[in-house]
N, C-alpha and C positions, 0 to 999 in steps of 0.2 A: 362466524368470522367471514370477512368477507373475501371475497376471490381477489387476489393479485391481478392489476392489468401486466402482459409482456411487454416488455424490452423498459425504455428509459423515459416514459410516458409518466411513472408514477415516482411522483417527488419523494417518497418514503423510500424510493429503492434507487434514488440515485446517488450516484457515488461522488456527483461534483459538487465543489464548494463548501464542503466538509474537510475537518483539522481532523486523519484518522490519526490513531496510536498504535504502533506497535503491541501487541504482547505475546506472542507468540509465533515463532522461526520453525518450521518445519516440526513438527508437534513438539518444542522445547520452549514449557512458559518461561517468558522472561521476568528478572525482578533484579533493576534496575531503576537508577534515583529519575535519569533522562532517557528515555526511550528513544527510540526513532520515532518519526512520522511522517506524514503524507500529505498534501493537500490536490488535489486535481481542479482547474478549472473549466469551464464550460468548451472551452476551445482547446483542452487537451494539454496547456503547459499543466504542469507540475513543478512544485517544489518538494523536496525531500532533505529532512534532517534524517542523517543514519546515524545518529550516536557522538559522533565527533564532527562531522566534514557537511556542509547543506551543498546541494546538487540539484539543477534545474531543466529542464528540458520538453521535449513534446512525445504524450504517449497517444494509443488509443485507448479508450474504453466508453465502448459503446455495445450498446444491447446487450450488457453482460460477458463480452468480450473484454481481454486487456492485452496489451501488448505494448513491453518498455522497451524503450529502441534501444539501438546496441551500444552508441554515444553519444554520452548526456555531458554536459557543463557542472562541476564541483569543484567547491575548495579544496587545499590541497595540505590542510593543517597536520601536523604531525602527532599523534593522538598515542594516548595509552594503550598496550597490549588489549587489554579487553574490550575495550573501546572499538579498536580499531578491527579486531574479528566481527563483532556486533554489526557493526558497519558493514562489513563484506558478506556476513550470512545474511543481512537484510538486501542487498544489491543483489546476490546470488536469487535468493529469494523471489524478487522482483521480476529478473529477467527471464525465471520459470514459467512464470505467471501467465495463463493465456485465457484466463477464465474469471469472471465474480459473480460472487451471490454476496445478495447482504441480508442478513437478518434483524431485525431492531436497528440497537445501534450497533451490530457488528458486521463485518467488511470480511470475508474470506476470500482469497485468491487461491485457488485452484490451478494445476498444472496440467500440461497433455494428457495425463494418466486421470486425472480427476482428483490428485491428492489435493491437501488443501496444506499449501507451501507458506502462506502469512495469515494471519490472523488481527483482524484490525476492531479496535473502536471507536467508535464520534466521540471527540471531545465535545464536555458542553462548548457553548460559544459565551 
């Protein structure tokens, strides 16, 4: 196997311009018809489907680093009960977030403590 380059050098371990999915909210797999997701682009906007409501904004994530800012741009639709926790545990989620590793195609976000608060994967394209 071969040795990983550090930080955001190596196109296998970057986290931009990729459609991640949801599946997992602080160790609780989710199963669900529409997930949340994610997209980051090269310059930091984001888009974010949380279940009911998409939300846009500028985060960091660099060298494995992440950090969502404290106010972001979303719709403001009125969503079903479970819907609309899904939604709040995945923003909740997000805003813990100060850390990534990616593995294959999966995406974990990691917190101060080193938990691992979201759990992501590449959609094909």
């Amino acid at each position: 196997m071969m040795p990983r380059r550090a930080g955001g050098n190596d196109p296998d371990q970057s986290i931009y311009d990729i459609n991640w999915e949801v599946y997992e909210i602080a160790g609780r797999m989710l199963i669900v018809d529409n997930p949340p997701s994610l997209t980051v682009e090269q310059d930091g906007q984001f888009g974010l489907y949380g279940g009911c409501n998409r939300f846009t904004g500028t985060l960091d994530a660099a060298n494995g680093e992440f950090s969502m800012p404290g106010n972001f741009a979303g719709t403001k639709m009125a969503c079903p009960e479970d819907q609309e926790k899904l939604e709040q545990d995945t923003i909740q989620a997000l805003s813990e977030a100060v850390a990534y590793v990616i593995n294959g195609t999966n995406l974990a976000l990691r917190n101060a403590a080193g938990a691992t608060v979201l759990r992501l994967r590449k959609l094909p394209e």
